[in-house]
BABA-842245 format. One line per field, with one value per residue: residue number from 1; residue in three letters; x, y, z of N, C-alpha, C in turn. Coordinates in Angstrom, 2 decimals, padded with zeros to 5 digits. Layout:
i: c(NUM;...)
aa: c(ala;...)
nxx: c(X;...)
nyy: c(Y;...)
nzz: c(Z;...)
caxx: c(X;...)
cayy: c(Y;...)
cazz: c(Z;...)
cxx: c(X;...)
cyy: c(Y;...)
czz: c(Z;...)
end
This chain:
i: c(1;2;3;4;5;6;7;8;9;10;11;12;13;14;15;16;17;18;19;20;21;22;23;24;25;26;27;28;29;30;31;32;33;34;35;36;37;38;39;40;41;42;43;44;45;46;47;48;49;50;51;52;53;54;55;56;57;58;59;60;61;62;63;64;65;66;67;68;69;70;71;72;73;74;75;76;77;78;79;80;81;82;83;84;85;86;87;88;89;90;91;92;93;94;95;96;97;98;99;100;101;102;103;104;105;106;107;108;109;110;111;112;113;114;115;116;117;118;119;120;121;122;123;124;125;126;127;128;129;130;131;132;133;134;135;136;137;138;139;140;141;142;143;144;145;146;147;148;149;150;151;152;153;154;155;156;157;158;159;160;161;162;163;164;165;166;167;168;169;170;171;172;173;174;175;176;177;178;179;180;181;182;183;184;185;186;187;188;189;190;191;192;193;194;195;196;197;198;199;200;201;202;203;204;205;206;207;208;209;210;211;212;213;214;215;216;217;218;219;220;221;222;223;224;225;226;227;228;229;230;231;232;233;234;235;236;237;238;239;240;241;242;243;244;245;246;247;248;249;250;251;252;253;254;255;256;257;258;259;260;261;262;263;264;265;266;267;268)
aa: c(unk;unk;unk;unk;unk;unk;unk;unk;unk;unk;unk;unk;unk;unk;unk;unk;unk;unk;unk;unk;unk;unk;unk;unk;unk;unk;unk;unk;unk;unk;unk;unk;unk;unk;unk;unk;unk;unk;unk;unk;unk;unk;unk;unk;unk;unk;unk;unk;unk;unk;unk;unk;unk;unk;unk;unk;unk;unk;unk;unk;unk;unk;unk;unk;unk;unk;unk;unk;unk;unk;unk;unk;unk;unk;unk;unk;unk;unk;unk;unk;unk;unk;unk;unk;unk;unk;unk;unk;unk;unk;unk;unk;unk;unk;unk;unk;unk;unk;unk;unk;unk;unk;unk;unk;unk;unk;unk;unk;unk;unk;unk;unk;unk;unk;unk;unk;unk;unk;unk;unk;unk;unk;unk;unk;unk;unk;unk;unk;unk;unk;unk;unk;unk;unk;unk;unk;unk;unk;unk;unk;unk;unk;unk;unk;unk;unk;unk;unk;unk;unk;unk;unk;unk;unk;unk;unk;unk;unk;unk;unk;unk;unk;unk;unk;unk;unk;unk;unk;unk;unk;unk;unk;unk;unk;unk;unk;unk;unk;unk;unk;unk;unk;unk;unk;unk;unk;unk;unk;unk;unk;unk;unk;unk;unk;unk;unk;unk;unk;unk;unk;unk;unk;unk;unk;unk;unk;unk;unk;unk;unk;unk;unk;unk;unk;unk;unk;unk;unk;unk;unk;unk;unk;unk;unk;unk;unk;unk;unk;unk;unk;unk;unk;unk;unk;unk;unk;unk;unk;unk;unk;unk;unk;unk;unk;unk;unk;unk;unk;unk;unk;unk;unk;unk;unk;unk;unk;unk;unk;unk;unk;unk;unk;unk;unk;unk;unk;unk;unk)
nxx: c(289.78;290.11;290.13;288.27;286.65;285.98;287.94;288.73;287.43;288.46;287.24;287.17;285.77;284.43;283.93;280.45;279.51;281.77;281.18;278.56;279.08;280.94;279.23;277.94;279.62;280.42;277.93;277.67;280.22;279.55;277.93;278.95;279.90;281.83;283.54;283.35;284.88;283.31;284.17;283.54;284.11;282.47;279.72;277.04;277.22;277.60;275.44;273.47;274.32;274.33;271.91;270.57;272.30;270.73;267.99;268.30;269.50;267.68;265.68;266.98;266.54;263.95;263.25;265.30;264.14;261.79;260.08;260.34;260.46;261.35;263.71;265.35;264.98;266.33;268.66;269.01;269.44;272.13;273.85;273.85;274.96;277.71;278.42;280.10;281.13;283.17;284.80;287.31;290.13;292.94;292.15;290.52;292.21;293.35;292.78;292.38;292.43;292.67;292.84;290.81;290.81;288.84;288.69;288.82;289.83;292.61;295.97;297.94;296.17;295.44;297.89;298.68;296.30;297.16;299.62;299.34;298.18;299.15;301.38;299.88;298.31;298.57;301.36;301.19;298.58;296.91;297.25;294.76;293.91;291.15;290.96;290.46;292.32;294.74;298.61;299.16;301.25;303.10;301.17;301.78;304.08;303.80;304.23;305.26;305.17;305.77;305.41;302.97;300.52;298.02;295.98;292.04;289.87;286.47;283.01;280.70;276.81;277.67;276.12;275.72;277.54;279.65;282.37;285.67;288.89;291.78;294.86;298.15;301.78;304.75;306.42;304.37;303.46;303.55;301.69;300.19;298.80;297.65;295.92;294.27;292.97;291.37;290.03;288.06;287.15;285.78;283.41;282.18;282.26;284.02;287.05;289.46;292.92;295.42;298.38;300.07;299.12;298.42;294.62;294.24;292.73;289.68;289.24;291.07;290.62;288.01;287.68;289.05;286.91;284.69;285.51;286.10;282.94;282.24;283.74;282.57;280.00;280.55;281.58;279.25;278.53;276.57;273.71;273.57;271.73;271.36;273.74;274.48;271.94;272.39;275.03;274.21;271.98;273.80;276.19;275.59;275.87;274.94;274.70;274.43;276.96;276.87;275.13;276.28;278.38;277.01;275.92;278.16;279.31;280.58;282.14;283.98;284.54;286.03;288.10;289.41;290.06;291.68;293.87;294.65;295.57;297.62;299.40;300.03;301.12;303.62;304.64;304.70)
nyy: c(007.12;009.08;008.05;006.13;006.31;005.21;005.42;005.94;008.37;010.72;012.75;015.25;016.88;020.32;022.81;024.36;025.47;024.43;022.26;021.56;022.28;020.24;018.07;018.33;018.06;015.16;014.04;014.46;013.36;010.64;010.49;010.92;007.99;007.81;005.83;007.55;008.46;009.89;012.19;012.93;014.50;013.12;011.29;011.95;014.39;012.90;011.34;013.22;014.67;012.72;011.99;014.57;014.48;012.04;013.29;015.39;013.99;012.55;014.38;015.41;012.90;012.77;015.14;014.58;012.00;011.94;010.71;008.05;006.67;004.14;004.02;006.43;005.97;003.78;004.98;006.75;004.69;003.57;006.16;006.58;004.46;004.60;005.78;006.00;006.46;007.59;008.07;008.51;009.85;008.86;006.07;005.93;006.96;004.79;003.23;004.53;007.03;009.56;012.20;014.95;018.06;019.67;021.32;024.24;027.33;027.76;027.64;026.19;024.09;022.87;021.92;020.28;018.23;016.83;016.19;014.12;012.17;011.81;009.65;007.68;007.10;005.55;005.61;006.46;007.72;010.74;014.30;016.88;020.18;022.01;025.17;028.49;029.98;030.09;028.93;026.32;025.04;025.73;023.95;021.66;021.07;019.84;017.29;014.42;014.10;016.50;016.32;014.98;016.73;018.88;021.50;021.60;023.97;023.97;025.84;027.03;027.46;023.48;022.06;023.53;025.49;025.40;025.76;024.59;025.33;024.79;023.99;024.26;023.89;024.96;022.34;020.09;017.14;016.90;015.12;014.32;016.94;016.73;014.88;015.54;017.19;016.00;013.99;016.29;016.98;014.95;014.65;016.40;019.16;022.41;022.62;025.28;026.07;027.39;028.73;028.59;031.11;033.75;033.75;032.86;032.68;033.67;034.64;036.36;038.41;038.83;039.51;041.48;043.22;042.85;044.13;046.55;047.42;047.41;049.48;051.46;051.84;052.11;054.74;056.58;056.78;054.73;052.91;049.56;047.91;049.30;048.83;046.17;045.83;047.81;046.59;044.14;044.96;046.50;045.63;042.71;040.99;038.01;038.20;040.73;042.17;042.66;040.71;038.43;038.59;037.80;035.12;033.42;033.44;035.87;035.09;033.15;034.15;035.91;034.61;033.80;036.59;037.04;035.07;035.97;038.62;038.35;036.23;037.86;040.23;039.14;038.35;041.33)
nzz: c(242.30;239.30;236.23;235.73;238.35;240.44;242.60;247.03;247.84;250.88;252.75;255.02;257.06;258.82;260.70;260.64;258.29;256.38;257.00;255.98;253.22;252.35;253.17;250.27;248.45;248.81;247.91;245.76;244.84;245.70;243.61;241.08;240.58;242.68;245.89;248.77;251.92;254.59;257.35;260.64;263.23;265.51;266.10;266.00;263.86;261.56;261.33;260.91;258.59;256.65;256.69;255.50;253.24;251.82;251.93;249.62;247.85;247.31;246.46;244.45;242.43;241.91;240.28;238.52;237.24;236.46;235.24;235.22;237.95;239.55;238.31;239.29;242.19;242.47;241.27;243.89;245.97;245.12;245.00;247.73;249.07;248.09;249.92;253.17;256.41;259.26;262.38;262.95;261.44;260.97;261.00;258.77;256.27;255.25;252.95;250.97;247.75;247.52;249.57;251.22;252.58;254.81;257.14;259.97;259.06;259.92;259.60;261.45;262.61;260.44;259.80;261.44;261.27;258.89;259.35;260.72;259.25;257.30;258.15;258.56;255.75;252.43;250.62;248.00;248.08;247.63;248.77;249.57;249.81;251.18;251.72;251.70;251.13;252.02;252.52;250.22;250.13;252.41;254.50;253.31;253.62;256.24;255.80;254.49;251.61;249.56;246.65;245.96;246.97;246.79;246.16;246.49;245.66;246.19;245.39;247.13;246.52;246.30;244.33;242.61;241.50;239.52;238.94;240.19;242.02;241.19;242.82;242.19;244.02;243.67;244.30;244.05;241.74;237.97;237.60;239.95;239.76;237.14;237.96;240.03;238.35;236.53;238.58;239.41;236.37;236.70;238.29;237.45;237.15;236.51;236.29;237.11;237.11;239.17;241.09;243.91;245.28;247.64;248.45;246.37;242.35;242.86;245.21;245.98;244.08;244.84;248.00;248.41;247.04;248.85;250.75;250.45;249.77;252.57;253.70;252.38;253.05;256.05;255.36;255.17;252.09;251.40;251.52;253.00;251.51;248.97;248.22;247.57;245.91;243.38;242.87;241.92;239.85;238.30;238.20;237.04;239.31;241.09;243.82;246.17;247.79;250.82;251.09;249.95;252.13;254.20;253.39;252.77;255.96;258.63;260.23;258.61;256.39;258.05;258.92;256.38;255.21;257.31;256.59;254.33;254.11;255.95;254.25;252.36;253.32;254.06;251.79;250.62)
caxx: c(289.89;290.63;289.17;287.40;285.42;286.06;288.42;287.96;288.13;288.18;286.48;287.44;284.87;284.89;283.16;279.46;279.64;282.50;280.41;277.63;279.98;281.23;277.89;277.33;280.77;280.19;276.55;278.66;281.23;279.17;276.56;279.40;280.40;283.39;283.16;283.29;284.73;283.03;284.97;284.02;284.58;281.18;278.56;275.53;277.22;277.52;274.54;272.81;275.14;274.07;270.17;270.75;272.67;269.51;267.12;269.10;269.96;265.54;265.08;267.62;266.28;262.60;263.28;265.76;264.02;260.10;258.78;260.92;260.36;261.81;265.19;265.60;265.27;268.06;270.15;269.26;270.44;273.41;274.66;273.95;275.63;279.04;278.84;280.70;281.49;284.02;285.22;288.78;290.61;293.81;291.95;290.12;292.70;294.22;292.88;291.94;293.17;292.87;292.19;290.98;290.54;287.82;288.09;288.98;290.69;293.82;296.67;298.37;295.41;295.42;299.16;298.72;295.76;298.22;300.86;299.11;297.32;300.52;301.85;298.87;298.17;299.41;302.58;300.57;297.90;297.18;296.45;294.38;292.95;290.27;291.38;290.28;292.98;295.95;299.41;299.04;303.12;302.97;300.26;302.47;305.51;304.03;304.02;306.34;304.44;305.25;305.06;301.84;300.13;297.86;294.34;290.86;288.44;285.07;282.46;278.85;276.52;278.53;275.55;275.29;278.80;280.81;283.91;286.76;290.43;292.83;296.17;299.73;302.84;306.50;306.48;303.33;304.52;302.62;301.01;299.33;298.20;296.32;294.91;293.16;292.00;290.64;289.10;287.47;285.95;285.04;282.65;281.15;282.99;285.65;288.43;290.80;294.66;295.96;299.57;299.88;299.46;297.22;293.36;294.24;291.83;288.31;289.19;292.00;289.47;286.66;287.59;289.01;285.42;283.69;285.93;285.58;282.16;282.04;284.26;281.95;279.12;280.70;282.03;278.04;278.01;275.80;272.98;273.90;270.70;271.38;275.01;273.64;270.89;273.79;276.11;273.58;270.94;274.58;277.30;275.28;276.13;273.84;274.21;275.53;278.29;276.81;274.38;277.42;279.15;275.70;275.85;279.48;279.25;280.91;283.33;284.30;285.05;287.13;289.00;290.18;290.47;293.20;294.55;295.10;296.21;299.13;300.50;299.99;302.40;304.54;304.87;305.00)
cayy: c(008.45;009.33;007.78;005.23;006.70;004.16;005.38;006.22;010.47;010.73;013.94;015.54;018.57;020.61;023.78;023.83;026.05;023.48;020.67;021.68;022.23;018.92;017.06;018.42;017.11;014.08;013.81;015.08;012.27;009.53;010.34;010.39;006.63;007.79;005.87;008.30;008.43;011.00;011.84;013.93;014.17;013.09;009.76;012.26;015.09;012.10;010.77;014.44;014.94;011.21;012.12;015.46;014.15;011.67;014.15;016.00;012.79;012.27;015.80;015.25;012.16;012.70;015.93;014.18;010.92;012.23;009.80;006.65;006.78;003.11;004.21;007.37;005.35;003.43;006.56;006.74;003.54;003.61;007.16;006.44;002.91;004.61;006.69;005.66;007.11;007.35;009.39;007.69;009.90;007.67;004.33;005.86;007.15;003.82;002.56;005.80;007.29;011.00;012.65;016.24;018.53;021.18;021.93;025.49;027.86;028.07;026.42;025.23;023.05;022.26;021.40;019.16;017.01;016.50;015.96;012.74;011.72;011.38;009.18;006.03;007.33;004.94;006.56;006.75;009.06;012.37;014.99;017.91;020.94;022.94;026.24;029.66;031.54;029.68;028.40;024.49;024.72;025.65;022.60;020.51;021.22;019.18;015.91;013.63;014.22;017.34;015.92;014.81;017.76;020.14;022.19;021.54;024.82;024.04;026.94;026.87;025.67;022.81;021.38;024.39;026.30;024.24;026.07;024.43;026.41;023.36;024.55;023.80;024.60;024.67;021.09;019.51;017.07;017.25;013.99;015.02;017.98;016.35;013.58;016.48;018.12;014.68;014.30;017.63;017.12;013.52;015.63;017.15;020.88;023.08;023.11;026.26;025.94;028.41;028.82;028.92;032.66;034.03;033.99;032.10;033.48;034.37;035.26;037.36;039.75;038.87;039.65;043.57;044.08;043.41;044.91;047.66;047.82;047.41;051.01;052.79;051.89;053.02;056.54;056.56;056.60;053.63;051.58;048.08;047.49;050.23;048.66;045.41;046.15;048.41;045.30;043.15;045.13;047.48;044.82;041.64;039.86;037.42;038.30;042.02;042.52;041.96;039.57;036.98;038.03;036.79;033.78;032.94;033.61;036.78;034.22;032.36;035.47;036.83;033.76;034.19;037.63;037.04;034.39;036.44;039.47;037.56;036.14;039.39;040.78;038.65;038.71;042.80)
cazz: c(241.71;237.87;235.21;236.28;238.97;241.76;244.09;247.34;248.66;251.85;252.79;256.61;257.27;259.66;261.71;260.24;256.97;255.72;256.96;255.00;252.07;252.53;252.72;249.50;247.93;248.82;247.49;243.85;244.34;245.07;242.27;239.81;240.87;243.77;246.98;249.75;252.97;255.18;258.31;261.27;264.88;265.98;265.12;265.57;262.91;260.70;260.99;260.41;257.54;255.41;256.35;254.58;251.81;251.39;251.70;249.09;246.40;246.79;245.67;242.60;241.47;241.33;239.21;237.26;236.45;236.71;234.46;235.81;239.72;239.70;238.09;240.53;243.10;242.23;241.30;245.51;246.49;244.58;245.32;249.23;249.14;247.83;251.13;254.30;257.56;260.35;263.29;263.08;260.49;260.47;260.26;257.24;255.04;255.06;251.93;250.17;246.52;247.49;250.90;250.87;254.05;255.04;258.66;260.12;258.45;260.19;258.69;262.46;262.75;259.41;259.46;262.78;261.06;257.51;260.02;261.29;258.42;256.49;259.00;258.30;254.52;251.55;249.79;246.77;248.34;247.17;249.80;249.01;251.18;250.47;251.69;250.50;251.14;252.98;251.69;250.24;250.43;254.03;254.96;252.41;254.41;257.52;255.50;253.75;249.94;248.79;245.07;246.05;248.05;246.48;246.53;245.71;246.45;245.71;246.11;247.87;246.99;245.59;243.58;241.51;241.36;238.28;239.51;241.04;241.67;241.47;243.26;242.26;244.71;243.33;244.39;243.16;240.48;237.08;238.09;240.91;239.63;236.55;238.86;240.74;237.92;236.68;239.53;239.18;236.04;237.01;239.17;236.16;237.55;235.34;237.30;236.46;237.41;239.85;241.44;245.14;246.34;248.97;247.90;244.84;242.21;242.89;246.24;245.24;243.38;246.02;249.36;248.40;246.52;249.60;251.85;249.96;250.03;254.01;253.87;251.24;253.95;256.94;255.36;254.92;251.09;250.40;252.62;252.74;250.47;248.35;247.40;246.90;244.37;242.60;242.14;240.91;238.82;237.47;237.45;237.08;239.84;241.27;245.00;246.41;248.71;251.81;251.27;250.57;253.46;255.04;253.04;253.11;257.17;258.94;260.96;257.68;255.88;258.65;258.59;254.67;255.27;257.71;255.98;253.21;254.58;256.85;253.29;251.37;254.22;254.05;250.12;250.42)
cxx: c(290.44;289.53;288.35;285.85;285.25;286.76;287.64;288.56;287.77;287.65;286.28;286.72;285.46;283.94;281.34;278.98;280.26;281.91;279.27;277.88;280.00;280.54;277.49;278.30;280.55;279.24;277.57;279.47;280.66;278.21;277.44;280.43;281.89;282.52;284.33;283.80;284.26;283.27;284.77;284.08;283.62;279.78;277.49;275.49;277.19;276.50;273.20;273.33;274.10;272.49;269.53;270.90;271.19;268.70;267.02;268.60;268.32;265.34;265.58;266.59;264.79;262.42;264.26;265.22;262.07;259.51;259.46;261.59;261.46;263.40;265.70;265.34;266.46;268.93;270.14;269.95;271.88;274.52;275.08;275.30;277.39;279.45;279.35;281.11;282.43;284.20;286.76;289.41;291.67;293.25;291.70;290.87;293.68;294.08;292.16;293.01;293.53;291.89;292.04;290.00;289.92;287.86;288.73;289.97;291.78;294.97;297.53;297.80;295.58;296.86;299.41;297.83;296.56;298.97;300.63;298.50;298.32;301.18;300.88;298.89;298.94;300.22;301.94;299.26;298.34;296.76;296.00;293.73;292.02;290.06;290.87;291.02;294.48;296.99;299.07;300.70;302.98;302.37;300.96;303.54;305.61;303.98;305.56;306.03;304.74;304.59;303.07;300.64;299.27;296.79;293.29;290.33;287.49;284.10;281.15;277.83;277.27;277.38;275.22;276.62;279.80;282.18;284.01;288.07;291.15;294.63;297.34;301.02;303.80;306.69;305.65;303.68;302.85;301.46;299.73;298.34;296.97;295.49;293.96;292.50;291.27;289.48;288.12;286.49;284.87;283.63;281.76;281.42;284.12;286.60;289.26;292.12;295.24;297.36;298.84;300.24;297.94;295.87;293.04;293.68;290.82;288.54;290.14;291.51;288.45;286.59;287.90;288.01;284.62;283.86;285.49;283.93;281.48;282.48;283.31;280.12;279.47;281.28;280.36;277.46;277.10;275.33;273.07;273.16;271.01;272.62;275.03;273.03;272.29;274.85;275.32;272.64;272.57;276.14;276.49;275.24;275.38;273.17;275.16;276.83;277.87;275.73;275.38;278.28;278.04;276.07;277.17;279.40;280.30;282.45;284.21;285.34;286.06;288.16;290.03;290.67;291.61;294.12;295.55;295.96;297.56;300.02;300.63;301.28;303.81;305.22;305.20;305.70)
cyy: c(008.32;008.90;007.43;005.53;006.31;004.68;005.72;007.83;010.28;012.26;014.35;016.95;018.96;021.39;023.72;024.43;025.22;021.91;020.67;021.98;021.01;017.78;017.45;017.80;015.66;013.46;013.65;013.80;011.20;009.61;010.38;009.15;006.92;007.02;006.95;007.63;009.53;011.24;013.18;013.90;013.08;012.00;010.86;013.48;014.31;011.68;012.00;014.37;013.42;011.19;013.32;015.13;012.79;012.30;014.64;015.32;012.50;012.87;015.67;014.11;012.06;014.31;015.12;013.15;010.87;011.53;007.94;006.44;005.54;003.42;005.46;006.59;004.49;003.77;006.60;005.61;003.18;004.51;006.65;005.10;003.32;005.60;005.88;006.67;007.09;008.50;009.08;008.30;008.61;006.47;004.61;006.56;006.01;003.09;003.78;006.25;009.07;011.37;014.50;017.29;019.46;021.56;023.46;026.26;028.60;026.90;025.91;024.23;022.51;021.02;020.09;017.97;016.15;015.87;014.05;011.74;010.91;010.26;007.32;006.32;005.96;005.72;007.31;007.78;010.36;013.37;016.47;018.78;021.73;024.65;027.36;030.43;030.91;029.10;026.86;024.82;025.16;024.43;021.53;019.85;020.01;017.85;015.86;013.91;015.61;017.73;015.55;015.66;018.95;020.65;022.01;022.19;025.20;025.36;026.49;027.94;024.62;022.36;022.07;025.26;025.38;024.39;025.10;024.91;024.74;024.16;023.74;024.66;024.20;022.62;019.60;018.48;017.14;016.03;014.17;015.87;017.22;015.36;014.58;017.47;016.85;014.46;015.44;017.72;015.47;013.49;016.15;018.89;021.16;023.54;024.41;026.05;027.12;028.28;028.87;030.27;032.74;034.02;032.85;032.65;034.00;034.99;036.41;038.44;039.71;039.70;041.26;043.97;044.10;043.94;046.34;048.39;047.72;049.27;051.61;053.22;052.94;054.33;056.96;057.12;055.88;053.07;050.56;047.46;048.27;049.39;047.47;045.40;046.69;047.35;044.48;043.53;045.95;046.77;043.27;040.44;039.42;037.12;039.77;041.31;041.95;040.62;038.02;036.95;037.57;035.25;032.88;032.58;034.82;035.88;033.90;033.36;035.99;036.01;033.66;035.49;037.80;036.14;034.97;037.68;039.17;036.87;037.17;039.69;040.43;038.94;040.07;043.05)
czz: c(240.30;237.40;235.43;237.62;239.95;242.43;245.06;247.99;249.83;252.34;254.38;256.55;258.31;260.17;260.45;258.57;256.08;256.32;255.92;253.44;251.81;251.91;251.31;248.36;247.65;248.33;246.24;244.00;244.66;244.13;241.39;240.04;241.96;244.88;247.73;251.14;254.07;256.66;259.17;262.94;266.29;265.04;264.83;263.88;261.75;260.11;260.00;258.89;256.33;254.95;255.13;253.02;251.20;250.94;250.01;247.43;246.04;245.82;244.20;241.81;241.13;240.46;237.92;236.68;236.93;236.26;234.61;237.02;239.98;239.29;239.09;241.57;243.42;241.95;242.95;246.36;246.28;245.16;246.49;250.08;248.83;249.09;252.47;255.17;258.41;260.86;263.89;261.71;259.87;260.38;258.42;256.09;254.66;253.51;250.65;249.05;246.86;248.92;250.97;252.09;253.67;256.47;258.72;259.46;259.52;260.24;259.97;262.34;261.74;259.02;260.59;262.06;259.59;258.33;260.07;260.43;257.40;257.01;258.62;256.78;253.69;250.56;249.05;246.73;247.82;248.47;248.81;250.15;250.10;250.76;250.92;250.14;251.35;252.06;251.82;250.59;251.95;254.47;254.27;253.08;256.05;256.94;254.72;252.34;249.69;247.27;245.34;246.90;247.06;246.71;245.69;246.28;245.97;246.12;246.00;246.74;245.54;244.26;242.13;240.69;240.44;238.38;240.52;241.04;241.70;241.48;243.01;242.55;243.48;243.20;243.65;241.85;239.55;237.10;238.70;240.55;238.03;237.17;239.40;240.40;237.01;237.09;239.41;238.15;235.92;237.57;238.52;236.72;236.35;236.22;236.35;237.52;237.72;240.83;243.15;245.53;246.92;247.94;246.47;243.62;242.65;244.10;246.66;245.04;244.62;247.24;249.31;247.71;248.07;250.76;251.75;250.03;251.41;253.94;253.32;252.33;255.21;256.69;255.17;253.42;250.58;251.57;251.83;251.77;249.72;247.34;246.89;245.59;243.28;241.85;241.28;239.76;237.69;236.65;237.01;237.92;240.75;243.06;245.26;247.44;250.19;252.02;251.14;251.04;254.48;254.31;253.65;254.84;257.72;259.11;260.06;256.93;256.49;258.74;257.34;254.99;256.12;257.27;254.92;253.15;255.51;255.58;252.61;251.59;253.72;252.96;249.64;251.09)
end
């Protein structure tokens, strides 16, 4: 990780929205020279996951190198070759520069797999979650690193979205925190620098627009298509309201949304 381009991230997915996130991470960090560790419960989600990200790295390199088939091909061998697998978190964060979690959004679980991860990790590890909503200082709290502990939250689809939020707690030292914005634009992404509170940015502003426009539906001001079109032909934006709580996933969504609303609380 950093300059150079070599370390290795270890990359823990999770339910199938953040697996498919994931797989697309990982495509991004080994095409800009990271080896990869890709880590999930299961040989066959693995194996799905690496065929994808093939599929995927094809599609790039015969648009990107149309008139030198022979060098896209070896952009494919290359990328693929910095990819690795396991279904053994603790073996594989043993020799890793930065480890950075995607599984369910609820920070118990989250705080149980940190818990154990911390435990094999090398000192010098960074941990990172990818969280949309949840405290990193809470998930920080179940490890030994808080200096070293912070957030990377990439947004779908990864191959296209140049945003990254890069989170720093109280604790975080200044180290850390430029290593993982580094990292970030190592990636070829613009990381922006956000504090630890609920939502962080985008989701901050996000989640009360489209709550909002769930209410403006059911008082029966606006069909769901109606409020849609409206956002995007009136504000510009490039999907409505409910179409990316379709995208996002209902489940996913309701997950942040309580995430965010249980620190709000707290904070009010």
């Amino acid at each position: 990780m950093g300059r150079t381009g070599q370390g290795r991230a270890q990359l823990h997915p999770g339910p199938k929205l953040l697996h498919n996130l994931w797989a697309e991470v990982c495509k991004v960090a080994a095409a800009t020279g990271h080896s990869v560790i890709l880590v999930d419960q299961a040989e066959d989600i693995l194996k799905k996951s690496l065929k994808k990200i093939g599929d995927s790295v094809g599609r790039i390199s015969k648009k990107k190198f149309i008139d030198k088939p022979e060098v896209g091909a070896e952009f494919v061998q290359q990328t693929l070759q910095k990819i690795s697998t396991s279904t053994d978190p603790a073996s594989a964060v043993r020799n890793t520069d930065l480890v950075v979690e995607a599984i369910v959004e609820n920070v118990n679980v989250k705080q149980e797999l940190f818990k154990k991860l911390d435990q094999c990790a090398p000192e010098n590890t960074i941990f990172a979650s990818n969280t949309s909503s949840l405290s990193i200082g809470e998930m920080a709290n179940a490890t030994t690193r808080l200096d070293r502990f912070g957030g990377l939250h990439f947004f779908n689809p990864v191959p296209l979205m140049k945003l990254v939020e890069v989170i720093q707690t109280p604790e975080t030292s200044q180290q850390t925190f430029e290593a993982l914005m580094n990292f970030t634009k190592a990636l070829g992404k613009k990381p922006v620098a956000c504090k630890d509170t609920p939502g962080f940015i985008v989701n901050r502003l996000l989640v009360p627009y489209m709550l909002e426009a769930v209410r403006l539906h059911e008082r029966g001001h606006g069909s769901k298509e109606d409020i849609d079109v409206a956002m995007k032909m009136g504000a510009g934006y490039p999907m409505g309201p409910f179409e990316l709580l379709d995208y996002v996933g209902l489940d996913t969504s309701k997950f942040i949304i309580d995430g965010m609303c249980c620190e709000l609380f707290l904070m009010y």
